[in-house]
PDB file of N, CA, C and O in Angstrom:
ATOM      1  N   UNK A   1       0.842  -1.169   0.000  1.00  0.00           N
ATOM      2  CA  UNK A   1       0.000   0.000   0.000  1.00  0.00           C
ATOM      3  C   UNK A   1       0.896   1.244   0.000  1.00  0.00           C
ATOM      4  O   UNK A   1       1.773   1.364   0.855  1.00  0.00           O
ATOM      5  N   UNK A   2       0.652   2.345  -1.122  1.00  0.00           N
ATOM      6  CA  UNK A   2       1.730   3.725  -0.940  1.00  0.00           C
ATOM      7  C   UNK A   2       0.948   4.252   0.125  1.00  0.00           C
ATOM      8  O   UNK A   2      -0.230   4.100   0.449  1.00  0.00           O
ATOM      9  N   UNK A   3       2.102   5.053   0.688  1.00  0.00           N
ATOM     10  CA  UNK A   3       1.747   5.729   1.717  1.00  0.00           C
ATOM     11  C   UNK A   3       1.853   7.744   0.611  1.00  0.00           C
ATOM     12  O   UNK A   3       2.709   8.222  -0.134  1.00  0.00           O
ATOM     13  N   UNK A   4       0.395   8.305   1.170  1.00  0.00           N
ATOM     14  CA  UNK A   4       0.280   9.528   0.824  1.00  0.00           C
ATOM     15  C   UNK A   4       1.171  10.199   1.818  1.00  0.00           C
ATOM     16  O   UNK A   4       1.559   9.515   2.765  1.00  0.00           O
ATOM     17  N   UNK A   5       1.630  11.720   1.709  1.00  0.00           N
ATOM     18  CA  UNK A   5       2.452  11.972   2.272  1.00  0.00           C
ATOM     19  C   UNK A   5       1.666  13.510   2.300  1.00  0.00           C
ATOM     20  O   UNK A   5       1.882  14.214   1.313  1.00  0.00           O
ATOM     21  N   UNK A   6       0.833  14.031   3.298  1.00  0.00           N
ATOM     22  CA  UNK A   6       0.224  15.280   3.683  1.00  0.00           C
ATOM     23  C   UNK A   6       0.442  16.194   3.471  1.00  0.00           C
ATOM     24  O   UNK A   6       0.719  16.623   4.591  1.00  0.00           O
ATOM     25  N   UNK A   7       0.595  17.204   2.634  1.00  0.00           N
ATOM     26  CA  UNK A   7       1.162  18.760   2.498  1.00  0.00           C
ATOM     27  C   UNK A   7       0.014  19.806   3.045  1.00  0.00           C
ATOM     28  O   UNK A   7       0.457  20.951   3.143  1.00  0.00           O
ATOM     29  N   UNK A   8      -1.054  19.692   3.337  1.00  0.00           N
ATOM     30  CA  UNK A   8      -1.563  20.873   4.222  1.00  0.00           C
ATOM     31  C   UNK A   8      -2.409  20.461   5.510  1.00  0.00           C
ATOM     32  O   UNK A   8      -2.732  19.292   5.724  1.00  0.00           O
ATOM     33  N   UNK A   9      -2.617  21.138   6.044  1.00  0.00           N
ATOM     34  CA  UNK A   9      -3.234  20.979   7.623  1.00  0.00           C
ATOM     35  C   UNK A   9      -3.969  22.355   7.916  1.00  0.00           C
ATOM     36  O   UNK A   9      -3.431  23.457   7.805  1.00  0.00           O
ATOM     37  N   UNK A  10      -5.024  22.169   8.231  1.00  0.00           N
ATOM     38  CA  UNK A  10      -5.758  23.341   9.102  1.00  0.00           C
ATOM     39  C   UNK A  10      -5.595  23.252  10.220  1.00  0.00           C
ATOM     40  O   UNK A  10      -5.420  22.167  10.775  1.00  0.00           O
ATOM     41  N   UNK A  11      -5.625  25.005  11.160  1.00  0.00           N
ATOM     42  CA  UNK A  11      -5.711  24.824  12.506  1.00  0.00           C
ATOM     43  C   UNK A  11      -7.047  24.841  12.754  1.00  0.00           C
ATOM     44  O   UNK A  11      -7.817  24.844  11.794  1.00  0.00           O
ATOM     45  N   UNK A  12      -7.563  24.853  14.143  1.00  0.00           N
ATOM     46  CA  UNK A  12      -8.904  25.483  14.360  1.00  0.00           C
ATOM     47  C   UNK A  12      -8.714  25.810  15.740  1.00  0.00           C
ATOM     48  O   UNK A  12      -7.829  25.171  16.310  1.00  0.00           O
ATOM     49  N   UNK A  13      -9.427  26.772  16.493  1.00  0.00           N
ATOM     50  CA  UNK A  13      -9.695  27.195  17.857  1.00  0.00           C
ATOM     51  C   UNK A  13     -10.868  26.474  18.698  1.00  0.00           C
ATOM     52  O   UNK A  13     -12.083  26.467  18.501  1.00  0.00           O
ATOM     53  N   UNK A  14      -9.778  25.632  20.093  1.00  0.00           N
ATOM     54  CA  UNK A  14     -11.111  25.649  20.869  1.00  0.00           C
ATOM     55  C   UNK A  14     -11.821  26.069  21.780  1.00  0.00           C
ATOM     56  O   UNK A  14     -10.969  26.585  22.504  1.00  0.00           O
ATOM     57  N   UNK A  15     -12.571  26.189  22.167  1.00  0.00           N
ATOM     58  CA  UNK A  15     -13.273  26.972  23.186  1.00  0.00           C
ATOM     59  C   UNK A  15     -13.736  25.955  24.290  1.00  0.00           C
ATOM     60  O   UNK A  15     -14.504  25.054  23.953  1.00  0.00           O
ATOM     61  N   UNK A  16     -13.290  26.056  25.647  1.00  0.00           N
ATOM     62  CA  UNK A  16     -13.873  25.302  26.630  1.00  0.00           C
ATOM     63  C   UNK A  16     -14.440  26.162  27.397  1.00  0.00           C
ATOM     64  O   UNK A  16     -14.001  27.312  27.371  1.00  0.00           O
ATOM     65  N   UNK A  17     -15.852  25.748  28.508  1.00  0.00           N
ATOM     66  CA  UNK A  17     -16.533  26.351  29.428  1.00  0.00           C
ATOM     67  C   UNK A  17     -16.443  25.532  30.511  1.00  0.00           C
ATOM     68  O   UNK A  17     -16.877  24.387  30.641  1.00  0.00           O
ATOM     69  N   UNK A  18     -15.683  26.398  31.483  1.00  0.00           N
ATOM     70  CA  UNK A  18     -15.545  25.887  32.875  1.00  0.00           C
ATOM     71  C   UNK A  18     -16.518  26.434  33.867  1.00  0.00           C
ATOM     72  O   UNK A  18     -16.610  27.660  33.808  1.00  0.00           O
ATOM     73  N   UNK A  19     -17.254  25.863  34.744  1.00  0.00           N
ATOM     74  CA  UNK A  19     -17.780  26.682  35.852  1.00  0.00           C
ATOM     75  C   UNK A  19     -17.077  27.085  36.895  1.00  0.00           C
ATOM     76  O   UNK A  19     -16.621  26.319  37.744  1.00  0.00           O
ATOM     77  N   UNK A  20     -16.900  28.786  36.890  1.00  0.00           N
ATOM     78  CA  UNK A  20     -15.644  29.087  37.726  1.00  0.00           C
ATOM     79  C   UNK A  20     -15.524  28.438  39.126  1.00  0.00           C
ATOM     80  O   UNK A  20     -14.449  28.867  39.546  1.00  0.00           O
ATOM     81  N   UNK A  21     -15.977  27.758  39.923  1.00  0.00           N
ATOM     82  CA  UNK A  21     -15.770  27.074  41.256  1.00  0.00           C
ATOM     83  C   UNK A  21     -15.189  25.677  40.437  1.00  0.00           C
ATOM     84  O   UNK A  21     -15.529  24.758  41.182  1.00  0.00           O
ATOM     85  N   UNK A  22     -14.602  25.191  39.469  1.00  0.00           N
ATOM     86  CA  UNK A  22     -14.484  23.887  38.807  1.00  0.00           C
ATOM     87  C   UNK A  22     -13.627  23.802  37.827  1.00  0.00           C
ATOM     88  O   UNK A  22     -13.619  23.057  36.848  1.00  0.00           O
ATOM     89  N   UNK A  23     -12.666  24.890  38.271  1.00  0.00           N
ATOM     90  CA  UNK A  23     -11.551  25.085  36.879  1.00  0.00           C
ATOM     91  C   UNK A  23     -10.357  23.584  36.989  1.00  0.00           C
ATOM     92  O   UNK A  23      -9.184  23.479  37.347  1.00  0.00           O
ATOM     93  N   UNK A  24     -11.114  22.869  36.616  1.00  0.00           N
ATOM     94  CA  UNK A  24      -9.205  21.644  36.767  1.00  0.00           C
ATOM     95  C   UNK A  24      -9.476  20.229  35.851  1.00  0.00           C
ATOM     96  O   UNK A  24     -10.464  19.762  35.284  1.00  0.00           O
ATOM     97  N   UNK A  25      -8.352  19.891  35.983  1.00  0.00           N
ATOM     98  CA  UNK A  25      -8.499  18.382  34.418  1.00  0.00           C
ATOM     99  C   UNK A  25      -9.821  17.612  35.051  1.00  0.00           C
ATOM    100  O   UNK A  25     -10.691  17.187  34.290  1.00  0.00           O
ATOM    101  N   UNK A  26      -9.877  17.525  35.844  1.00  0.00           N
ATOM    102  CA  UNK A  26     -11.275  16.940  36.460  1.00  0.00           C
ATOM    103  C   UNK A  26     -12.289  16.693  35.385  1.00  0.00           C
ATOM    104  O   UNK A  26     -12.646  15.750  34.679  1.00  0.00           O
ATOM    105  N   UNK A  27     -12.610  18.006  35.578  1.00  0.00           N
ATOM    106  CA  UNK A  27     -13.818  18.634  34.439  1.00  0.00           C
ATOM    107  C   UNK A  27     -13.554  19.806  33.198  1.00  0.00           C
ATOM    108  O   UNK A  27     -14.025  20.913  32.934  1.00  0.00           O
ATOM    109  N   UNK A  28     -12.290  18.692  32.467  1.00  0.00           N
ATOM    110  CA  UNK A  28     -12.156  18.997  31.399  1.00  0.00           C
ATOM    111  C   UNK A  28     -12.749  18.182  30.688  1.00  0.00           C
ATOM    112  O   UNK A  28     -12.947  16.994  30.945  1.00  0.00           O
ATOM    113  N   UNK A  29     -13.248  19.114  29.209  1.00  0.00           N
ATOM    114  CA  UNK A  29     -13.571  17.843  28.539  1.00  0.00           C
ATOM    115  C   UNK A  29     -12.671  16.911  27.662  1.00  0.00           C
ATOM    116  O   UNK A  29     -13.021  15.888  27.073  1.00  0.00           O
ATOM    117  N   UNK A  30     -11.334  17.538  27.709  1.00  0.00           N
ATOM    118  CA  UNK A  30     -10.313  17.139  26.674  1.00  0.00           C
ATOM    119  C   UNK A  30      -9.757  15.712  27.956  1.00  0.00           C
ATOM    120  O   UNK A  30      -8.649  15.267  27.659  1.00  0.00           O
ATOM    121  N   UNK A  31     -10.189  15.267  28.808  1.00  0.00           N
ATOM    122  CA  UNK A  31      -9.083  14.841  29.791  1.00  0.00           C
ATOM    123  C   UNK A  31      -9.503  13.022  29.354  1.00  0.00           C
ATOM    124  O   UNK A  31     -10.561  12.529  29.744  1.00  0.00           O
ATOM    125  N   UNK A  32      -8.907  12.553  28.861  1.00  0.00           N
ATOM    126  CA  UNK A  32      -8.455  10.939  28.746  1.00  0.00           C
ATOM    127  C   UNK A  32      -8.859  10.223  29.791  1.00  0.00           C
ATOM    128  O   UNK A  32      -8.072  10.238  30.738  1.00  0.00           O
ATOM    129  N   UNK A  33      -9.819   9.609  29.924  1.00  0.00           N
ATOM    130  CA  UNK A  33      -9.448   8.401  31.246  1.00  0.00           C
ATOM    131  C   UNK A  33      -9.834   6.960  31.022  1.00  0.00           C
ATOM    132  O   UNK A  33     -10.835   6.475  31.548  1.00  0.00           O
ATOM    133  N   UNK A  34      -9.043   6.301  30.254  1.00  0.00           N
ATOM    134  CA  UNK A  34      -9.113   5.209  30.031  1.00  0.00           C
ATOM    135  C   UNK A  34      -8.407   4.238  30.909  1.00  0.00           C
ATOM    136  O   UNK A  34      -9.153   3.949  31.845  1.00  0.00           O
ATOM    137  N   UNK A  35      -7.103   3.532  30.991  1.00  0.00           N
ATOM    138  CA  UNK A  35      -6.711   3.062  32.338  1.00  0.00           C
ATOM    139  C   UNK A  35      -5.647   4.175  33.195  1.00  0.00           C
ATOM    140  O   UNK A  35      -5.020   3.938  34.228  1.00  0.00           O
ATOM    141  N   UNK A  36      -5.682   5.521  32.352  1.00  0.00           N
ATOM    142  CA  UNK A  36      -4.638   6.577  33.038  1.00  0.00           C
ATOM    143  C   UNK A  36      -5.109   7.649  32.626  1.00  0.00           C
ATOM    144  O   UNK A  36      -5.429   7.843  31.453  1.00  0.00           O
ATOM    145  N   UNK A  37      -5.221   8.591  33.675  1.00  0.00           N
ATOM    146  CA  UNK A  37      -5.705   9.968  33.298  1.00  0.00           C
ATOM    147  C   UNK A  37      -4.743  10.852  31.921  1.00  0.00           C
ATOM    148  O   UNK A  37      -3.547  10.733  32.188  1.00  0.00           O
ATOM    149  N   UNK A  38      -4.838  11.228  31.305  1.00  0.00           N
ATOM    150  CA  UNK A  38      -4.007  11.775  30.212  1.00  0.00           C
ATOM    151  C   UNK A  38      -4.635  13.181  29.704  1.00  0.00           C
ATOM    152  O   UNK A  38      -5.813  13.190  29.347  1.00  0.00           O
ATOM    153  N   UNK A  39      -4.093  14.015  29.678  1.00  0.00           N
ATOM    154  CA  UNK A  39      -4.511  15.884  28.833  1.00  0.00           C
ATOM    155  C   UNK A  39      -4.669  15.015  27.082  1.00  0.00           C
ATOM    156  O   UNK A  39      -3.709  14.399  26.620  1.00  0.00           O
ATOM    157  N   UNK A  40      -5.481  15.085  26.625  1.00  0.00           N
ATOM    158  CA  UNK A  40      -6.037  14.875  25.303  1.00  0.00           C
ATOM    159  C   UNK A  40      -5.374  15.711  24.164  1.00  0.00           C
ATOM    160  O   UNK A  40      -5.352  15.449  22.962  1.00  0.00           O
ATOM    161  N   UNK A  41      -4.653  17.154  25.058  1.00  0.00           N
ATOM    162  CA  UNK A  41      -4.162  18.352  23.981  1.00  0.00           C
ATOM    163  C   UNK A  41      -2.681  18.066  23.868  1.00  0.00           C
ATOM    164  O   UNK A  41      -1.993  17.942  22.855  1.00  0.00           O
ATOM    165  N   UNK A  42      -2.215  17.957  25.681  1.00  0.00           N
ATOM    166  CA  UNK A  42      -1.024  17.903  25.447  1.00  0.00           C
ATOM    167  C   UNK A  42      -0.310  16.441  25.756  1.00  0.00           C
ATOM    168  O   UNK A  42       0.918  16.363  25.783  1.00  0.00           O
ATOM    169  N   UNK A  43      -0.874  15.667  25.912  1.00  0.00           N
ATOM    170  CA  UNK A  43      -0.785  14.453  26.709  1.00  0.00           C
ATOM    171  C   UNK A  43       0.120  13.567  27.841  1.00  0.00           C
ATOM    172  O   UNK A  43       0.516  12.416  28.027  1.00  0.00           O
ATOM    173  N   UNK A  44       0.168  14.900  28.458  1.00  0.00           N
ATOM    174  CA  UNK A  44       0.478  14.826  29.789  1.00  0.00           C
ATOM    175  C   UNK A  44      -0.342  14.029  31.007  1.00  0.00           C
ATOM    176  O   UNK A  44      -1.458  14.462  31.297  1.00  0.00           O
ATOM    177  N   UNK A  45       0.209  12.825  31.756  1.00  0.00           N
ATOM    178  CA  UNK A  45      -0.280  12.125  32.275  1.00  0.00           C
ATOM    179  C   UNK A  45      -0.354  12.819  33.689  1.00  0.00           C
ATOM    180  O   UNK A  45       0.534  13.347  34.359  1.00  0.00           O
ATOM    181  N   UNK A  46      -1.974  12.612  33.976  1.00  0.00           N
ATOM    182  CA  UNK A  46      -2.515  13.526  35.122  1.00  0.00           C
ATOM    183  C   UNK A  46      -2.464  13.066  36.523  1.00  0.00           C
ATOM    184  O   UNK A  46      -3.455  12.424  36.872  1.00  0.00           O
ATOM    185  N   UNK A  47      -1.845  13.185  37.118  1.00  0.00           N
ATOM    186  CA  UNK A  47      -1.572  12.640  38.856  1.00  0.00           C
ATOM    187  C   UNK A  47      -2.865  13.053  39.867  1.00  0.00           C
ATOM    188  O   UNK A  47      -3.349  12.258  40.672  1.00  0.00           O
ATOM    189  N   UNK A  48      -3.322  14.401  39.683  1.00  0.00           N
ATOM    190  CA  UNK A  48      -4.061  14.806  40.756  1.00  0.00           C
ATOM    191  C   UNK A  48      -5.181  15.763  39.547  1.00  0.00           C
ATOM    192  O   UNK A  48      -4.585  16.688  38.994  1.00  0.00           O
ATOM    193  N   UNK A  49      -6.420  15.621  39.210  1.00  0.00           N
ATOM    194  CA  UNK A  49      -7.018  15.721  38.633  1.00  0.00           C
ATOM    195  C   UNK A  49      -8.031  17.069  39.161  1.00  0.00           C
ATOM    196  O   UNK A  49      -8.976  17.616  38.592  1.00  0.00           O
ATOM    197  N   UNK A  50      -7.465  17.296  40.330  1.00  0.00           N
ATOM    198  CA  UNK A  50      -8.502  18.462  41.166  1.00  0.00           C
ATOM    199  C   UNK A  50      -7.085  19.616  41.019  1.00  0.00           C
ATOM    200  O   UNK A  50      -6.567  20.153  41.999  1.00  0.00           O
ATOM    201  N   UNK A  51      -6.727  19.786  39.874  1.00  0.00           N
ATOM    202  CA  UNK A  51      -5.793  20.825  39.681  1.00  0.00           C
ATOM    203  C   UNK A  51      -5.693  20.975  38.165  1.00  0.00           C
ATOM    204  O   UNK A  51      -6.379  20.194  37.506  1.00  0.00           O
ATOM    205  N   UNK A  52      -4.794  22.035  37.391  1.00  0.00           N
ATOM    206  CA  UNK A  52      -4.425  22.165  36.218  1.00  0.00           C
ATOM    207  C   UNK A  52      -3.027  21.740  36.278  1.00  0.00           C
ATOM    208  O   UNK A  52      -2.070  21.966  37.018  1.00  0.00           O
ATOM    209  N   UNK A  53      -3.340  20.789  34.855  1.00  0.00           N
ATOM    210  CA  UNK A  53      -1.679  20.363  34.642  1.00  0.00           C
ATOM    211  C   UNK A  53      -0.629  21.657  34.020  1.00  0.00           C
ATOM    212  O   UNK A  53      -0.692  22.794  33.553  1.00  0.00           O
ATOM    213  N   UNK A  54       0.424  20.508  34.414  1.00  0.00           N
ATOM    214  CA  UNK A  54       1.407  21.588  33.941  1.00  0.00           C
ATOM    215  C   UNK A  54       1.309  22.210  33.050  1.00  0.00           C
ATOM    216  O   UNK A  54       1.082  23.419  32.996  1.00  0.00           O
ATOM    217  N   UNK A  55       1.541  21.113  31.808  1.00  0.00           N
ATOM    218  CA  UNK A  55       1.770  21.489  30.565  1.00  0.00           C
ATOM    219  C   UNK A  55       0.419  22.536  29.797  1.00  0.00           C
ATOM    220  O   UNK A  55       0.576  23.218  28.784  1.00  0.00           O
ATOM    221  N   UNK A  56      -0.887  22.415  30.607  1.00  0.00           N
ATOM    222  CA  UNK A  56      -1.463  23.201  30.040  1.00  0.00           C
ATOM    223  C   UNK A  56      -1.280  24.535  29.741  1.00  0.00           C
ATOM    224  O   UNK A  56      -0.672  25.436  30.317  1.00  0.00           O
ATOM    225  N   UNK A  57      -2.042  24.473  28.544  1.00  0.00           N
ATOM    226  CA  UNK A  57      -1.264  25.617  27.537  1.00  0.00           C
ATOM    227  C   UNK A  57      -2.711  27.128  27.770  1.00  0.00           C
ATOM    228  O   UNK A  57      -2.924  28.214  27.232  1.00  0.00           O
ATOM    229  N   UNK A  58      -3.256  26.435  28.696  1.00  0.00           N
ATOM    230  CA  UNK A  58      -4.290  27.475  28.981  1.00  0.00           C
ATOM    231  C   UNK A  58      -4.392  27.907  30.695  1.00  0.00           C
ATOM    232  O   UNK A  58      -5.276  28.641  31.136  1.00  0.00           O
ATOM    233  N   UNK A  59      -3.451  27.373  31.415  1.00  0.00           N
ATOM    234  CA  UNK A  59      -2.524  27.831  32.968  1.00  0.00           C
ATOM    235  C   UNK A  59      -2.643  28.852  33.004  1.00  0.00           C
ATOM    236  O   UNK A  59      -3.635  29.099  33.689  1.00  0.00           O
ATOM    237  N   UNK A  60      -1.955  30.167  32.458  1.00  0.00           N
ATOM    238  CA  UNK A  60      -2.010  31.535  32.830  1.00  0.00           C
ATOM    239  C   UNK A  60      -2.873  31.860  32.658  1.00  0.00           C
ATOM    240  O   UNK A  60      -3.132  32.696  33.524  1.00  0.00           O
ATOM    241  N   UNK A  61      -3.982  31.700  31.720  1.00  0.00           N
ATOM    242  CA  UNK A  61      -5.436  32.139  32.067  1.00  0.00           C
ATOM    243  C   UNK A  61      -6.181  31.948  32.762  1.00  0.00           C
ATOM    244  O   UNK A  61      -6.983  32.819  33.100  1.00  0.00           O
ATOM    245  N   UNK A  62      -6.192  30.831  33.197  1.00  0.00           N
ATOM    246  CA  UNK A  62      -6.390  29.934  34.383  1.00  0.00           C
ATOM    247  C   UNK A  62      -6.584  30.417  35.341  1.00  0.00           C
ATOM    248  O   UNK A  62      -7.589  30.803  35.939  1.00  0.00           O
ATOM    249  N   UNK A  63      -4.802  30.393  35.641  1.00  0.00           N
ATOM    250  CA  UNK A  63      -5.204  31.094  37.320  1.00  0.00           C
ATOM    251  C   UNK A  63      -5.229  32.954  37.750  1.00  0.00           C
ATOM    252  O   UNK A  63      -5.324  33.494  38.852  1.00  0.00           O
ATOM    253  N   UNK A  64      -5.074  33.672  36.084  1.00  0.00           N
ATOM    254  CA  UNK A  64      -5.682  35.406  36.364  1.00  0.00           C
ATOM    255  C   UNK A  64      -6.879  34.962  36.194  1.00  0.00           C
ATOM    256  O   UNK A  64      -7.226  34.760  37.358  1.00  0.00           O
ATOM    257  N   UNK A  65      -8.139  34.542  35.241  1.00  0.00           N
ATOM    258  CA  UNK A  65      -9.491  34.206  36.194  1.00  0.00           C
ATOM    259  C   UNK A  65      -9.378  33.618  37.477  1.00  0.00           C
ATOM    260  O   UNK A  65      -9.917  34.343  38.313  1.00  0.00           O
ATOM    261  N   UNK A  66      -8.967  32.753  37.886  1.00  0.00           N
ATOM    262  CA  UNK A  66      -9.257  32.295  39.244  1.00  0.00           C
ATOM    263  C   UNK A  66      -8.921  33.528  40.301  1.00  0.00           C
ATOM    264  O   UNK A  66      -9.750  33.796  41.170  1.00  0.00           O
ATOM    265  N   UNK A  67      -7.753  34.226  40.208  1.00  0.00           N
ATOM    266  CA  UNK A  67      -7.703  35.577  40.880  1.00  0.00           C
ATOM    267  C   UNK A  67      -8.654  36.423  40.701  1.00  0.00           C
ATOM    268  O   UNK A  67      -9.115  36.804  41.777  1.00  0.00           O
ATOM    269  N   UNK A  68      -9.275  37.003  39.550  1.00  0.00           N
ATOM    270  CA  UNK A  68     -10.321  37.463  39.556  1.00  0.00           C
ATOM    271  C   UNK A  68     -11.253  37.062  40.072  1.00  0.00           C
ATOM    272  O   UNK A  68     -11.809  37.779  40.904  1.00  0.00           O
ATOM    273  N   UNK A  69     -11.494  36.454  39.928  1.00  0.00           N
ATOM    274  CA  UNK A  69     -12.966  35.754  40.602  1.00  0.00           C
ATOM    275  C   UNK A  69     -13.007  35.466  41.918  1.00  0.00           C
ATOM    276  O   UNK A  69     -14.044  35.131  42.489  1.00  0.00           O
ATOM    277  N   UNK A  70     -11.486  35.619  42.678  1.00  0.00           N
ATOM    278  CA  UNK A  70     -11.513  35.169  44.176  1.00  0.00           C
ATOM    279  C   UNK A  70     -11.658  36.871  44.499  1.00  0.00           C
ATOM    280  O   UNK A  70     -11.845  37.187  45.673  1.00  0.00           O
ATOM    281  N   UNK A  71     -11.591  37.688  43.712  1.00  0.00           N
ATOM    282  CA  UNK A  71     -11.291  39.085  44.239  1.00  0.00           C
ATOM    283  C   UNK A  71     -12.361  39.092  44.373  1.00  0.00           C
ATOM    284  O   UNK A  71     -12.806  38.878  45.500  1.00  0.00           O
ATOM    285  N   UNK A  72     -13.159  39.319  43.378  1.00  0.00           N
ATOM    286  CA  UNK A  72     -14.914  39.503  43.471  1.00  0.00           C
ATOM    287  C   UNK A  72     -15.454  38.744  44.206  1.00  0.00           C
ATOM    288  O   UNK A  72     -16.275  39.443  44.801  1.00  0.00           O
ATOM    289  N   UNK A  73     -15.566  37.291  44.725  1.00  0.00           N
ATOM    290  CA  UNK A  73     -15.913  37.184  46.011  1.00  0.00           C
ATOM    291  C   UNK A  73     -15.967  37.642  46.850  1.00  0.00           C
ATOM    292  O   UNK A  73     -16.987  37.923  47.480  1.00  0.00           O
ATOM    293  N   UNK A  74     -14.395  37.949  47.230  1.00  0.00           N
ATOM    294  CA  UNK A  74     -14.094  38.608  48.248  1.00  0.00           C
ATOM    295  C   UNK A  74     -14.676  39.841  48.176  1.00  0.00           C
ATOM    296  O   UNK A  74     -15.514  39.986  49.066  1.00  0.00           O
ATOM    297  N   UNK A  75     -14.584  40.530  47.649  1.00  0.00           N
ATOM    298  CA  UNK A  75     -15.387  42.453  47.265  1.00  0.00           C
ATOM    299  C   UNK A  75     -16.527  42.243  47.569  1.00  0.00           C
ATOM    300  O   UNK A  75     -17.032  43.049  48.350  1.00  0.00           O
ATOM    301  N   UNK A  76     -17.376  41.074  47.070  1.00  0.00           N
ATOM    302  CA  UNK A  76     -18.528  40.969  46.779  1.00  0.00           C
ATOM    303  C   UNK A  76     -19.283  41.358  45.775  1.00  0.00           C
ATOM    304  O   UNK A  76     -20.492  41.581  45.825  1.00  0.00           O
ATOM    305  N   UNK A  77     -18.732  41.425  45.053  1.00  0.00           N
ATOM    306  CA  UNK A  77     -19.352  42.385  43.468  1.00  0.00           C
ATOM    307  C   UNK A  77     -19.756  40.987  42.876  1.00  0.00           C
ATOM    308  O   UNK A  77     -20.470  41.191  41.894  1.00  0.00           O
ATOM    309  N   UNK A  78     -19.564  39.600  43.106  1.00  0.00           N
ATOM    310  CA  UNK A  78     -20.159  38.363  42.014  1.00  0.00           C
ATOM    311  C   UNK A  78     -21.561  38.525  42.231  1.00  0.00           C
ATOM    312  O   UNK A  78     -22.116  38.245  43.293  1.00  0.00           O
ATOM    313  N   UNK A  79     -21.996  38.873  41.451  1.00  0.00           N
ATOM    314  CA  UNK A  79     -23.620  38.088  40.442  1.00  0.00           C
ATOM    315  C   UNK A  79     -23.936  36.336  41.057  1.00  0.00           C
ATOM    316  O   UNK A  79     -23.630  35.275  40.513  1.00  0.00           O
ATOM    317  N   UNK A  80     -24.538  36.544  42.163  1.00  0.00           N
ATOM    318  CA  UNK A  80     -25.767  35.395  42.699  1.00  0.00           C
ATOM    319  C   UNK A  80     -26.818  34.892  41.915  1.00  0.00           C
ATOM    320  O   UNK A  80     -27.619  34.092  42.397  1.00  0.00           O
TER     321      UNK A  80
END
């Protein structure tokens, strides 16, 4: 069988929705769990699942929302 040999590729953007009290591989939807937790994007094998992995490539956004959002608690300005 020849093997074709690929010359183009599209990217595309994804968009995930976290509920801010629930930001972690937990309740990602990209997160692998077949006999080992695994990141689906970057496939980094997940130890503690009530956190963001390392390698995620969406971390610094991560945790400036999570600062935000602990501020506004704290202030009290969050929307009940």
């Amino acid at each position: 069988m020849a093997q074709v040999k690929k010359t183009e590729y599209f990217e595309t953007d994804v968009h995930l929705c976290f509920d801010p009290d629930f930001i972690d591989c937990k309740h990602c939807p990209l997160l692998i769990t077949y006999s080992r937790q695994t990141c689906g994007l970057t496939g980094e094998l997940i130890t503690n699942d009530k956190c963001v992995g390392n390698w995620c490539p969406f971390l610094d956004e991560v945790i400036e929302f999570q600062i935000n959002h602990e501020l506004k608690r704290i202030k009290g300005d969050e929307k009940k």
